[in-house]
C-alpha positions as CSV (number, residue, x, y, z in Angstrom):
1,X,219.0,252.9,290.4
2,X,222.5,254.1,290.9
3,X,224.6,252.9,294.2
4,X,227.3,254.9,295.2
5,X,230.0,253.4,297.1
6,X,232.9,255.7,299.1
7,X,236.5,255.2,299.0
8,X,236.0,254.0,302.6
9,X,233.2,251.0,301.7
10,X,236.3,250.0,299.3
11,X,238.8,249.8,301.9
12,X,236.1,247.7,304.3
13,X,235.4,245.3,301.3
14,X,239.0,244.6,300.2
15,X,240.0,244.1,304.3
16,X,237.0,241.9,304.4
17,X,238.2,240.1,301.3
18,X,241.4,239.7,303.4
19,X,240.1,238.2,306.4
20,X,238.4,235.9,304.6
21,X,241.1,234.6,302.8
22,X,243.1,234.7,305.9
23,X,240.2,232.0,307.0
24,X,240.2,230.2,304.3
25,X,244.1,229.5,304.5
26,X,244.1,228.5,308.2
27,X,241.2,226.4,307.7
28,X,242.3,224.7,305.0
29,X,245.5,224.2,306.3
30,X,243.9,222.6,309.7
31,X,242.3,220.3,307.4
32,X,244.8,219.1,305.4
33,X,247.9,219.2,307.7
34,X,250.4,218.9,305.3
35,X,253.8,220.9,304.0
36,X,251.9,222.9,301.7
37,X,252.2,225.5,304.4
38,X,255.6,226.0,306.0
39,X,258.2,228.6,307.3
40,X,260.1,230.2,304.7
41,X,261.8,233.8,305.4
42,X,259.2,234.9,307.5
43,X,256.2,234.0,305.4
44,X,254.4,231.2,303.6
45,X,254.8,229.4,300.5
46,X,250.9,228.0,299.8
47,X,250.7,226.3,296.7
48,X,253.5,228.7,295.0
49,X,251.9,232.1,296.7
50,X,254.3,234.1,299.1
51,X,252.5,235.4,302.1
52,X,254.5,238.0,304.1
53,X,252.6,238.7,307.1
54,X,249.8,236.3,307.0
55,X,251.5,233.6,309.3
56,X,251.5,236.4,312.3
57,X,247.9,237.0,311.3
58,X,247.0,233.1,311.2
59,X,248.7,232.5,314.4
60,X,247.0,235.6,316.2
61,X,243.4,234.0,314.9
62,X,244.6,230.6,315.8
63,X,245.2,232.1,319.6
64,X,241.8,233.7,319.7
65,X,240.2,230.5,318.7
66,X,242.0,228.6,321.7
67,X,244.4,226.7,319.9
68,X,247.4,225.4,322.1
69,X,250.7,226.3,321.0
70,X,251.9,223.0,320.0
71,X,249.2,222.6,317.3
72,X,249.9,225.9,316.0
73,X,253.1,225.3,315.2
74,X,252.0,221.9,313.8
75,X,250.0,223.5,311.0
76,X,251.8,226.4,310.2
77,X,255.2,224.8,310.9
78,X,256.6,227.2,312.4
79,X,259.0,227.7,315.3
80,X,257.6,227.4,319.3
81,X,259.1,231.5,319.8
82,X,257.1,233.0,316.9
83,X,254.0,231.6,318.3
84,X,255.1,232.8,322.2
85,X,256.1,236.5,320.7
86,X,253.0,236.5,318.7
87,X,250.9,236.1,321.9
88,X,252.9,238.2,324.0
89,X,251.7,240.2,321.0
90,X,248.6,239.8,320.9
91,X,248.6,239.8,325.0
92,X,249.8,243.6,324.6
93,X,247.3,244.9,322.2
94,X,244.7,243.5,324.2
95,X,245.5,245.5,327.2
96,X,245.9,248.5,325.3
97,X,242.3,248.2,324.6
């Protein structure tokens, strides 16, 4: 039996493969709350790995699950105003919808 998959079943795996590590990340840096994961020229340094725009992405997730702001900032170590704009944000997008 041959399976054929379409450029666009690539695309939905690889995002999916994205959000997951996206999950995994936060979650693992919920659990282990330590400087692993902290600010550094608008991204993250995890265990040697630069993320770019996976903070905004954690921080938008971290809103949707209910988190307050101050624990936010506690696990990703970030400042209180990226967390505010990212919810103003996230705030925006959900009205455009």
């Amino acid at each position: 039996m041959t399976i054929n998959y379409s450029f666009n079943d690539n695309i939905l795996a690889i995002s999916i493969k994205i959000d997951e590590l996206i999950t995994s990340i936060v979650t693992l840096a919920k659990a282990m709350k330590t400087s692993y994961v902290h600010c550094s020229r608008n991204g993250w340094h995890f265990c040697g790995w630069h993320f770019c725009d996976v903070k905004r992405e954690a921080i938008k997730k971290l809103l949707l699950a209910g988190e307050t702001y101050s624990s936010i900032q506690q696990v990703i170590g970030c400042s209180p105003y990226l967390v505010q704009q990212v919810s103003r944000e996230l705030k925006q997008d959900q009205e455009v919808k």
